[in-house]
PADRENTI-448410 format. One record per residue (C-alpha): x, y, z; residue number from 1. Coordinates in Angstrom, 3 decimals, padded with zeros to 6 digits. Layout:
N
NODE X Y Z NUM .
...
end
This chain:
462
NODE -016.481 -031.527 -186.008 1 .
NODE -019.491 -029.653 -185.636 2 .
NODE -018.343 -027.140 -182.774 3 .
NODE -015.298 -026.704 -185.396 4 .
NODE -017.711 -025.844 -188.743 5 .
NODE -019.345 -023.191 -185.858 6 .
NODE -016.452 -021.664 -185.072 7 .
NODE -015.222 -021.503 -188.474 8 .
NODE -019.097 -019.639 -189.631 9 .
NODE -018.491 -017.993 -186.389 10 .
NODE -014.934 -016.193 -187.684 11 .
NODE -016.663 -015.443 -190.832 12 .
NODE -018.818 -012.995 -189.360 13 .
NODE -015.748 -011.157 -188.049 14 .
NODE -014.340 -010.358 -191.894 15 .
NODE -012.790 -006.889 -192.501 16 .
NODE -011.191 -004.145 -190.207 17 .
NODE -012.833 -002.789 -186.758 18 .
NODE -012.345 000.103 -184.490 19 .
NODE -010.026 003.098 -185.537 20 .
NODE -009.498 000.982 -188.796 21 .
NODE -013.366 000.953 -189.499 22 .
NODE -013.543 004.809 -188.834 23 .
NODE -010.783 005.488 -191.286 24 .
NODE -011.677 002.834 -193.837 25 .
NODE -015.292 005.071 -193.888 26 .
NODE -013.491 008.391 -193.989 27 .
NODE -011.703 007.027 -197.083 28 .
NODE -014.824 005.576 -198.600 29 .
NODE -016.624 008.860 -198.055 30 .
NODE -013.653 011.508 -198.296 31 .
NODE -015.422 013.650 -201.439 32 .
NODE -018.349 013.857 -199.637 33 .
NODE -016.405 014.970 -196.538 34 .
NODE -014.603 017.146 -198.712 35 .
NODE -016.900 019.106 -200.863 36 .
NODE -019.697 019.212 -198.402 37 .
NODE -017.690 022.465 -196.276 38 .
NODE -016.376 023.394 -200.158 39 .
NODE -019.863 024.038 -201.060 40 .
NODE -021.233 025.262 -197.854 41 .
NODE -017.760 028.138 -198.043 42 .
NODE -019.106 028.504 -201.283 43 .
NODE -022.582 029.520 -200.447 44 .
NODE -021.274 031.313 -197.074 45 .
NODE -019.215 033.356 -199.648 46 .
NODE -022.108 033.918 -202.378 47 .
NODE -024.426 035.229 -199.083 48 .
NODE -021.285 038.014 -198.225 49 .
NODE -021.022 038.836 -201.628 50 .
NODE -024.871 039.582 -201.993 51 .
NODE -026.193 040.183 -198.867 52 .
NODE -026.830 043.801 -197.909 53 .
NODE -023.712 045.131 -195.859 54 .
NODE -024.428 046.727 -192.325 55 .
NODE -022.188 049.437 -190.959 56 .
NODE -021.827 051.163 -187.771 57 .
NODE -020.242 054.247 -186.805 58 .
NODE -019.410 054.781 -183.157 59 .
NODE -019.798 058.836 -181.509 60 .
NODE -018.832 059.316 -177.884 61 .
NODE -020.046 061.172 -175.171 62 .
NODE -019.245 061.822 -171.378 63 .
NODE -021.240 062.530 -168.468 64 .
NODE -020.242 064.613 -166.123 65 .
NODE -021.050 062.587 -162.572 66 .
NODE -021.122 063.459 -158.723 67 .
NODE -017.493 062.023 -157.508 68 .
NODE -018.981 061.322 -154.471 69 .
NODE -021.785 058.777 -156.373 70 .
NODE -020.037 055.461 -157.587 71 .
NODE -020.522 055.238 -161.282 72 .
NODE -021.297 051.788 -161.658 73 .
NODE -024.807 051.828 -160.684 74 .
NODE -025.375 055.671 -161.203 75 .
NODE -029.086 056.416 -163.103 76 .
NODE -028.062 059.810 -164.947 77 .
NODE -026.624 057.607 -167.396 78 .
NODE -029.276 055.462 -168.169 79 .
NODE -031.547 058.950 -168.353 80 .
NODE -028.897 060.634 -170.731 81 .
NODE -029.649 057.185 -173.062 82 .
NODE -033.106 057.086 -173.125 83 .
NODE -032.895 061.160 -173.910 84 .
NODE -030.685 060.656 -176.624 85 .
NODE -033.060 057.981 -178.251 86 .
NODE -036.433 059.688 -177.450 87 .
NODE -038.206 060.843 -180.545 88 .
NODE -037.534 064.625 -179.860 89 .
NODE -034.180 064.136 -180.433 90 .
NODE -034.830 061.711 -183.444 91 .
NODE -036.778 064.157 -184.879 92 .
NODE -033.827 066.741 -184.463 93 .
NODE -032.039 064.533 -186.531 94 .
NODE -034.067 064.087 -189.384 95 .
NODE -034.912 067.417 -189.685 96 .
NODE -031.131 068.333 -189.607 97 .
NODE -029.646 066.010 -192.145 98 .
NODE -033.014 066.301 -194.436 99 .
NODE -033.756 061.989 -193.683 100 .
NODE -037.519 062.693 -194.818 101 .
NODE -035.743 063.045 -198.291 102 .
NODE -033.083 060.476 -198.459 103 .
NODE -035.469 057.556 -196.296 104 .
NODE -038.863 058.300 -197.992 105 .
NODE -040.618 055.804 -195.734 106 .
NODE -043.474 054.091 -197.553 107 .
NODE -045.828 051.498 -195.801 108 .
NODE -046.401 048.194 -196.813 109 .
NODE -048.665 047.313 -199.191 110 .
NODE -051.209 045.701 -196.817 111 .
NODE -050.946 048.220 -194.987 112 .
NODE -051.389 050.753 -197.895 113 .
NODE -054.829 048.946 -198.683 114 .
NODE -056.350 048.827 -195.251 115 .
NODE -055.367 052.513 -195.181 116 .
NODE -056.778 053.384 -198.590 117 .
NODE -060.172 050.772 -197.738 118 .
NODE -060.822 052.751 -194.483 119 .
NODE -060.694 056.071 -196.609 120 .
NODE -062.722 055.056 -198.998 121 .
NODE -065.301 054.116 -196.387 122 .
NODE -064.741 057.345 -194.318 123 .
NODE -063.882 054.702 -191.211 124 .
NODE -060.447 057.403 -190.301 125 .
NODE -061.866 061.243 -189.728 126 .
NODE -058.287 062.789 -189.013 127 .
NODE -057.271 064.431 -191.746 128 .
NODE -053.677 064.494 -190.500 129 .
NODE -053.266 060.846 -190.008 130 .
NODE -051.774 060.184 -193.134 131 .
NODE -048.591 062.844 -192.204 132 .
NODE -048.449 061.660 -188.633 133 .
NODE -048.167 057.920 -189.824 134 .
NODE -045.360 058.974 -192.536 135 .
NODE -043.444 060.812 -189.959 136 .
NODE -043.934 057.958 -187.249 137 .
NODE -042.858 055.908 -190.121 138 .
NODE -039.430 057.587 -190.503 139 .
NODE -038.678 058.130 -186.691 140 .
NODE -039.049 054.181 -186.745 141 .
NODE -036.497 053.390 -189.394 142 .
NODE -034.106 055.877 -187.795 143 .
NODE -034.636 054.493 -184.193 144 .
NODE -034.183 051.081 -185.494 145 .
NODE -030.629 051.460 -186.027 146 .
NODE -030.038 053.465 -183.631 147 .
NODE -028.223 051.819 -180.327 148 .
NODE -026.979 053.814 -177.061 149 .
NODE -025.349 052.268 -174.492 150 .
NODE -022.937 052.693 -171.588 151 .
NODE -019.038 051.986 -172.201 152 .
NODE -018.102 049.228 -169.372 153 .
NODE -018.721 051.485 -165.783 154 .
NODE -017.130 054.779 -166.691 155 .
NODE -018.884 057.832 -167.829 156 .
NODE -019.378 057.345 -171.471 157 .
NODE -022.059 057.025 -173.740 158 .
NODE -021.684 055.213 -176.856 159 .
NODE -023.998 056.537 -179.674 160 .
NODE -024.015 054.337 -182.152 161 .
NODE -025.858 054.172 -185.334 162 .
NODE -025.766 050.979 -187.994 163 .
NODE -026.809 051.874 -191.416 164 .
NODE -026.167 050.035 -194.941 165 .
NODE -024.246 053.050 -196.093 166 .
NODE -021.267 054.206 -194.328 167 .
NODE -021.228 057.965 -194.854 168 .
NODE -024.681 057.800 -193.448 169 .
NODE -023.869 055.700 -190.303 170 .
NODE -021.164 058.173 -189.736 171 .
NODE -023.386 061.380 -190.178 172 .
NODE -026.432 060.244 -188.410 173 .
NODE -023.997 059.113 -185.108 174 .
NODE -022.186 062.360 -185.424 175 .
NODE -025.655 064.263 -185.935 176 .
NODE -027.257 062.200 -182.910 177 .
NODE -024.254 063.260 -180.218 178 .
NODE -023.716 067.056 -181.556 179 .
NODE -027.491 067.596 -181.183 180 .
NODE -028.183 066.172 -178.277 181 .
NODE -024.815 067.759 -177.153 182 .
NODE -026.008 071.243 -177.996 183 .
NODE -029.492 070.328 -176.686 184 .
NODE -028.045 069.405 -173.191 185 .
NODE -025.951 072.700 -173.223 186 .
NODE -028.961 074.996 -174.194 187 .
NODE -031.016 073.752 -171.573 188 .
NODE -027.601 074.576 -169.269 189 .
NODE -027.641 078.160 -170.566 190 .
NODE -031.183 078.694 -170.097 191 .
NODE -031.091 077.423 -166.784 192 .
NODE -028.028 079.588 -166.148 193 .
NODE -030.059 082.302 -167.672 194 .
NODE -032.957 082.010 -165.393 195 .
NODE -030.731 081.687 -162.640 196 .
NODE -028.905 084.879 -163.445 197 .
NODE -032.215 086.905 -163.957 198 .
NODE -033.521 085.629 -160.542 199 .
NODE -030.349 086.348 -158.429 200 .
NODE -030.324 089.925 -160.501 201 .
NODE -033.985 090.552 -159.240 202 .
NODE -033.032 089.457 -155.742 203 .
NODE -030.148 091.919 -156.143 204 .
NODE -032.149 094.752 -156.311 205 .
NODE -034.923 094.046 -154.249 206 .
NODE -032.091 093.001 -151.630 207 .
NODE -031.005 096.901 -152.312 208 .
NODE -034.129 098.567 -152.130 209 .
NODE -034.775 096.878 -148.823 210 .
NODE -031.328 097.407 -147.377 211 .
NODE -031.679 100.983 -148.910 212 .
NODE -035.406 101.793 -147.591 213 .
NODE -034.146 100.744 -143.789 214 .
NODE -030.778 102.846 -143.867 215 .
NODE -033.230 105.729 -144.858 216 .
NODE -035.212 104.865 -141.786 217 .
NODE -032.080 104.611 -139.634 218 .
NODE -030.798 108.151 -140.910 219 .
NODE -033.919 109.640 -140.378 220 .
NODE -034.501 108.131 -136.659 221 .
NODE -030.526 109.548 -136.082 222 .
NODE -031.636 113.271 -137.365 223 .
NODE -035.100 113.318 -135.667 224 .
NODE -032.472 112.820 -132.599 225 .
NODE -029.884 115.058 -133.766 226 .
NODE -027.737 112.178 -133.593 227 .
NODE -026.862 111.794 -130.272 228 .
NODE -025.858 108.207 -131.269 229 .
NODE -025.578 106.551 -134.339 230 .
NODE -025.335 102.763 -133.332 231 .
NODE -024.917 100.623 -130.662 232 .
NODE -020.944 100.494 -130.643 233 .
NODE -021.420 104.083 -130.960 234 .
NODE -023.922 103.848 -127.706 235 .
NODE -021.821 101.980 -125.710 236 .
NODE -018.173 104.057 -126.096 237 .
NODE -019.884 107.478 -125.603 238 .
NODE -021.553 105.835 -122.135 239 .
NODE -017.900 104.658 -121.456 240 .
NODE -016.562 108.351 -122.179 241 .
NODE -018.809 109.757 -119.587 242 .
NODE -018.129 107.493 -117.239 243 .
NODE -014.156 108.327 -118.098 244 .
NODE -015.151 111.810 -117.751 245 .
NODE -017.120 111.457 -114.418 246 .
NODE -014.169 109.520 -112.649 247 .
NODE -011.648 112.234 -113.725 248 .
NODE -013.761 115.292 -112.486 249 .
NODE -014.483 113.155 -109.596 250 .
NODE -010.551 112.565 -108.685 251 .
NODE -009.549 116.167 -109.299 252 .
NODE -012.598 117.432 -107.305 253 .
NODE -011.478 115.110 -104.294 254 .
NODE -008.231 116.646 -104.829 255 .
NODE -009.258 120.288 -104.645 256 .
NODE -011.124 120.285 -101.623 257 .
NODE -008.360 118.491 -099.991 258 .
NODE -006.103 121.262 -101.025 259 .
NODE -009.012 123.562 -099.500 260 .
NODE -008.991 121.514 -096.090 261 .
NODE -005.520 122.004 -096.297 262 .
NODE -006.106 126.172 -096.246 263 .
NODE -007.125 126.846 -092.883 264 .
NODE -008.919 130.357 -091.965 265 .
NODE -006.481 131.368 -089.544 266 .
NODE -003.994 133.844 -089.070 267 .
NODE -001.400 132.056 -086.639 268 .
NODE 001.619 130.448 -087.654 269 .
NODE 000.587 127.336 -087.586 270 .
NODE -002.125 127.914 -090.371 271 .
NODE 000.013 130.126 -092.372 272 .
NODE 002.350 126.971 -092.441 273 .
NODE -000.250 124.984 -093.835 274 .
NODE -001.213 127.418 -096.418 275 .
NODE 001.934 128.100 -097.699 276 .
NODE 002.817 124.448 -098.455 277 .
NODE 000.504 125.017 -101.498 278 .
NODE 002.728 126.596 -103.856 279 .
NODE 006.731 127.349 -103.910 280 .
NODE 005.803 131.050 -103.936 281 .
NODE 004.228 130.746 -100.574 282 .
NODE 006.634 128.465 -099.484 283 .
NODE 009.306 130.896 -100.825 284 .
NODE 007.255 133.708 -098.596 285 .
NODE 007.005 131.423 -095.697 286 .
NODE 010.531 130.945 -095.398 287 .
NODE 011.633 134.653 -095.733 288 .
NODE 009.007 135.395 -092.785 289 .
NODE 010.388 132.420 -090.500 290 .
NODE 013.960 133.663 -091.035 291 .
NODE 013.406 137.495 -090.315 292 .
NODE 010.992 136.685 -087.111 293 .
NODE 014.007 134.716 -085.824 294 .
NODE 016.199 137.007 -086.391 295 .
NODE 013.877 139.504 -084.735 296 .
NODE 013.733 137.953 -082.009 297 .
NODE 017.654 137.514 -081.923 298 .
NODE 018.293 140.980 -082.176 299 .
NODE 015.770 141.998 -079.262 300 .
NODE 018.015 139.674 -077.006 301 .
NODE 021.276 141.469 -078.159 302 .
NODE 022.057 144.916 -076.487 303 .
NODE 022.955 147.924 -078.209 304 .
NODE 020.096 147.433 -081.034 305 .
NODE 018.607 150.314 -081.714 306 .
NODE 014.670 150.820 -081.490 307 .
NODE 014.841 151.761 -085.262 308 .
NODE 016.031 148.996 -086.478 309 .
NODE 013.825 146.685 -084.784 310 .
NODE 010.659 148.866 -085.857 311 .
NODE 011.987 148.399 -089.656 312 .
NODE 012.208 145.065 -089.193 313 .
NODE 009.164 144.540 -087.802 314 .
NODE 007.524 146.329 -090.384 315 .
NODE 009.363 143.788 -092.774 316 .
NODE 007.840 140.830 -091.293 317 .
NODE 004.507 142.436 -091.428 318 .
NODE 004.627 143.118 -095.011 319 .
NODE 005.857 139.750 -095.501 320 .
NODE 002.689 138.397 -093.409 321 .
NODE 000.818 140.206 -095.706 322 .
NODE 001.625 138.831 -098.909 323 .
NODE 001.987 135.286 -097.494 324 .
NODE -001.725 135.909 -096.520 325 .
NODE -002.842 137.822 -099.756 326 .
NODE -001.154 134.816 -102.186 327 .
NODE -003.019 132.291 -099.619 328 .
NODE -006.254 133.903 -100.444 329 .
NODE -005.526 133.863 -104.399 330 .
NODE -004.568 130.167 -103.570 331 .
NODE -008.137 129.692 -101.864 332 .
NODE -009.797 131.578 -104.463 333 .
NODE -008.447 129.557 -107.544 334 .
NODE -009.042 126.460 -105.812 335 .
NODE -012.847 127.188 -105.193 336 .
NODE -013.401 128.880 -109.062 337 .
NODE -011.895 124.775 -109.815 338 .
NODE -013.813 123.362 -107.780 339 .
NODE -017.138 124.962 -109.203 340 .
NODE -015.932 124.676 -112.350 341 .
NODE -015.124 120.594 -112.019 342 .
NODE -019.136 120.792 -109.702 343 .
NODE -021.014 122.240 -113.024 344 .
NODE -018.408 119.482 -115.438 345 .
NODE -019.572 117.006 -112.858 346 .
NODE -023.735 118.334 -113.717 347 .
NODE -023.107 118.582 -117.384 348 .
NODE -021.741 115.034 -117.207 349 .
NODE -023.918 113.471 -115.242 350 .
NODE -026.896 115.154 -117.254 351 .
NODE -025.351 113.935 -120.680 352 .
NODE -024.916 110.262 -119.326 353 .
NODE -028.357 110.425 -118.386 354 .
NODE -029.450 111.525 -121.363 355 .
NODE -027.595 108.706 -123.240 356 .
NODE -028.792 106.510 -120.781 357 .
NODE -032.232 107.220 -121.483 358 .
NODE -032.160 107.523 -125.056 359 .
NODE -030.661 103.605 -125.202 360 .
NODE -033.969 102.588 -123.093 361 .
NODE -036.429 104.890 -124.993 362 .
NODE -038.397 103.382 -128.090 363 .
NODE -036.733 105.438 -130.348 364 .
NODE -033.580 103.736 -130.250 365 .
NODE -035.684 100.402 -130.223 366 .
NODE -036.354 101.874 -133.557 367 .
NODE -033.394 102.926 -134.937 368 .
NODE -031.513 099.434 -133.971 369 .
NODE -034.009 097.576 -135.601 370 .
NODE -033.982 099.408 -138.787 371 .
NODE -029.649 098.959 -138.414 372 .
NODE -030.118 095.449 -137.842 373 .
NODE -032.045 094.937 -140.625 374 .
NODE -030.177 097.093 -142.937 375 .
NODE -027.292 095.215 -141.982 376 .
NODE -028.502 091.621 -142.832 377 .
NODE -029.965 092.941 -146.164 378 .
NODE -026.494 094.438 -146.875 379 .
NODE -024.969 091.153 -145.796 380 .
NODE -027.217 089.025 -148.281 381 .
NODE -026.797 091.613 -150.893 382 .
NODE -023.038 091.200 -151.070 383 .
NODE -023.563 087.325 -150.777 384 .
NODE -026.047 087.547 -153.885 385 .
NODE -023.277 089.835 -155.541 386 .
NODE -020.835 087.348 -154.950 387 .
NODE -023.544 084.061 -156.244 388 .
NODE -024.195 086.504 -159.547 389 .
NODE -019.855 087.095 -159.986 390 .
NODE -019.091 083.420 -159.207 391 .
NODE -022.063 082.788 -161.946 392 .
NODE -020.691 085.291 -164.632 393 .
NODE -017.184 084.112 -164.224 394 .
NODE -018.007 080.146 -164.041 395 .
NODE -018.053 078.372 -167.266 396 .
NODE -021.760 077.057 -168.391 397 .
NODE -020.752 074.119 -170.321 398 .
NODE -023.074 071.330 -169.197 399 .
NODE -023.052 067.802 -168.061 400 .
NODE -022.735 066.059 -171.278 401 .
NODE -020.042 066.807 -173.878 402 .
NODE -018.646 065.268 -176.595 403 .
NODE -015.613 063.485 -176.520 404 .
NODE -015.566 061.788 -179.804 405 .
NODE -016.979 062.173 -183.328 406 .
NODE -017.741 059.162 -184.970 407 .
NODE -015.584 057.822 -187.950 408 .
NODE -016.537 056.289 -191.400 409 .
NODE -016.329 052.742 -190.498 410 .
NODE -014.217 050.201 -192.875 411 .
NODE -015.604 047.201 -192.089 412 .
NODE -019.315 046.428 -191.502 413 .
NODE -020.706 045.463 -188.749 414 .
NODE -022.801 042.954 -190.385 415 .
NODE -021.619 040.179 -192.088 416 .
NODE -018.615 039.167 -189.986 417 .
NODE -016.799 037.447 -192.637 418 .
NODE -014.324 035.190 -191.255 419 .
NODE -017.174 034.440 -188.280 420 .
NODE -019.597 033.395 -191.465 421 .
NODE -016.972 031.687 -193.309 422 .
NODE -015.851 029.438 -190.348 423 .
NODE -019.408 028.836 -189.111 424 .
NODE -020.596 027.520 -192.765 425 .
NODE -017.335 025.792 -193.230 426 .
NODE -018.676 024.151 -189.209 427 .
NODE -021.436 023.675 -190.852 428 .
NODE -021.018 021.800 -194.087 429 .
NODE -018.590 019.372 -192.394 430 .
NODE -021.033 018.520 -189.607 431 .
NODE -023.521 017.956 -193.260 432 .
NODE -020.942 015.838 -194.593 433 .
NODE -020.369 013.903 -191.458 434 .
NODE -023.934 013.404 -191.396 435 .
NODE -024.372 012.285 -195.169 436 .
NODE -021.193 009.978 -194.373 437 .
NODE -022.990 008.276 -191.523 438 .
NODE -026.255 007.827 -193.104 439 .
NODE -024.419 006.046 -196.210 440 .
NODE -022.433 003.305 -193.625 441 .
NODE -025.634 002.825 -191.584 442 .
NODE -026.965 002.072 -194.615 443 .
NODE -024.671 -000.169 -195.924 444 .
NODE -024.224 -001.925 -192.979 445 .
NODE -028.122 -002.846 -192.463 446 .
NODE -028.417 -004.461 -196.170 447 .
NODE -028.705 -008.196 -196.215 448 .
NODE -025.430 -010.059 -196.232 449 .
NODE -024.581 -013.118 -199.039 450 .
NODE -025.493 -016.459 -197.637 451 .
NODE -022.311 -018.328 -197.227 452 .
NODE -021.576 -021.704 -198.509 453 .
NODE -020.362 -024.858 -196.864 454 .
NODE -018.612 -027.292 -198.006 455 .
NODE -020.421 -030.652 -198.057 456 .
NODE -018.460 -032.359 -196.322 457 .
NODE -017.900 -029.957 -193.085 458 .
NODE -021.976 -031.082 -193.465 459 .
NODE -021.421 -035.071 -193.103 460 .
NODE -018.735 -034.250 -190.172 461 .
NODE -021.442 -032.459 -188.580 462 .
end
């Protein structure tokens, strides 16, 4: 009996529902406060968006004009191009622009306008200006301070963008921010353009004096010479010429006194044969000579020829011997006028290609191919910087950085996100409510329990 009256206290204890059936029992017992607790923390998330100051940002774009053979990921231009764009020259581009000094009116805060004023009044600050520098320092700081550049993903684009709690001011200040700087980047282009252009126009014409000044020389050197030459191509073909020259006076005089070995002094047959092999008029000759000397000597062998007749003919073949031997003598004579004439060619020849030939060792020429040379290469880089200044006239002089994208007036802020805010509170006030649920079961659950009561007579089985 007494194990039984423990067992029965024992099952007491283990009154009411456990488990899943204790969680929802609690939920049930505590589902207002589960319920209003994200009600009233949606309700506060919405009073804070209805009164909080809105944020908007306005987004400009800009590109960068990269090296294709440079990978763009990691490339530093960038990075330079964004700390440019938010340096205080260009802030101060800005304010000046769109008037900000006006519409910002920076003012310190008030401990900060009594230290100022103390140190005044105790002449502590001698700089006069300090008081406009710290204004203007002032407004450069409230304009940086929503001002954010940054680098779209790893392409070449620059985002410039500007949060402000007005939108048609977030949208101007973006817009003013990448059109300045734009404009900035491209003046500094054309004035580098500029000063390029001037510099290659001085070389120009210092290139042309220079190339000038030696073709002066060269043209001097050439009439101081009576311009024998005038370069070294022109050197080199007239030394060929005479050379042409020489051989061909050399070949026809070889042929001339051959013709004049040919000629011999005598007056036999024999050399009149020889002689009148020069020419078909003394061949001609010749011939009529052979035939009537045969036919001389035929009709001295025949009987009944009379004495006259032989005398005529005689007489024929002497006049015939004659001429042969008078056209053999103009023959001889012609050839030896040619032959002096090709021996004083040969002279004048040899005389003018030594006088070429001297003049291309003498110092003169030294001279005068120098000053070519260099007239040359100073004609050679003239026409390069010619082309340099054409390619620069004709090449556009947009620079690196241009503007892709004006910024828009934003619709929705940037700051509150609404449904982000809503959902977070609503997170928030059931995690509360959770927590208020809990803390009302714990406790309940730790408060004293009623003493039970036995029945007397589970006492006297005991």
């Amino acid at each position: 009996m007494k194990d039984a009256g423990r067992d029965l206290l024992d099952t007491g204890w283990q009154e009411g529902p456990t488990g899943l059936a204790y969680i929802f029992r609690a939920i049930g017992r505590n589902f207002f406060t589960l319920l209003l607790t994200p009600l009233l923390f949606i309700a506060g998330g919405l009073a804070y968006l209805v009164t909080v100051q809105h944020l908007y940002t306005a987004t400009a774009y800009l590109r960068v004009q990269l090296d294709d053979t440079v990978l763009t990921d990691n490339y530093s231009p960038l990075e330079t191009h964004a700390q440019l764009i938010q340096s205080n020259r260009i802030i101060s581009m800005v304010i000046e622009d769109l008037g900000l000094a006006e519409t910002l009116k920076p003012t310190p805060g008030r401990l900060r306008q009594f230290i100022s004023a103390a140190r005044t009044r105790l002449e502590l600050d001698s700089d006069t200006a300090a008081e406009g520098t710290d204004n203007e320092s002032l407004l450069i700081g409230i304009v940086q301070a929503g001002l954010n550049v940054e680098r779209v993903g790893r392409t070449e684009m620059i985002a410039v963008n500007y949060t402000s709690a007005r939108r048609s001011q977030a949208m101007q200040i973006a817009n003013a921010f990448a059109t300045l700087y734009t404009e900035d980047v491209s003046g500094a282009s054309d004035r580098v353009n500029q000063r390029r252009k001037d510099a290659l126009e001085g070389r120009v014409e210092a290139i042309r004096d220079l190339a000038w000044l030696e073709r002066d020389t060269a043209r001097k050197l050439m009439f101081r010479n009576n311009y024998i030459v005038t370069s070294a191509n022109d050197l080199e073909d007239r030394i060929a010429e005479f050379h042409q020259q020489l051989s061909t006076v050399s070949a026809n005089e070889a042929e001339i006194r051959a013709r004049l070995a040919m000629i011999s002094q005598g007056d036999d047959m024999e050399a009149l044969q020889a002689s009148a092999l020069q020419t078909d008029a003394t061949l001609e000759i010749y011939s009529d000579l052979i035939s009537a000397s045969r036919k001389l000597e035929q009709l001295k062998n025949q009987p009944g020829v009379s004495q006259d007749t032989l005398d005529r003919l005689e007489e024929s073949i002497l006049g015939m011997r004659a001429s042969l031997e008078r056209a053999v003598r103009r023959i001889r004579d012609d050839l030896d006028l040619q032959l002096a004439v090709l021996t004083a060619r040969k002279a004048t020849v040899l005389e003018e290609l030594g006088r070429i030939q001297d003049y291309g060792r003498s110092a003169e020429w030294a001279q005068l191919r120098e000053a070519q040379r260099k007239a040359e290469i100073y004609e050679r880089i003239h026409q390069q910087h010619l082309n340099d200044l054409e390619e620069l006239n004709r090449s556009d002089a947009s620079s690196d950085v241009k503007l892709i994208s004006l910024a828009r007036l934003p619709a929705t802020p940037s700051y509150p996100k609404y449904k982000v805010l809503l959902v977070l509170t609503g997170i928030f006030g059931l995690l509360v409510g959770v927590a208020i649920a809990m803390s009302r079961e714990w406790s309940a659950r730790s408060q004293p329990k009623p003493a039970l009561i036995v029945d007397p007579q589970l006492r006297r089985h005991s």
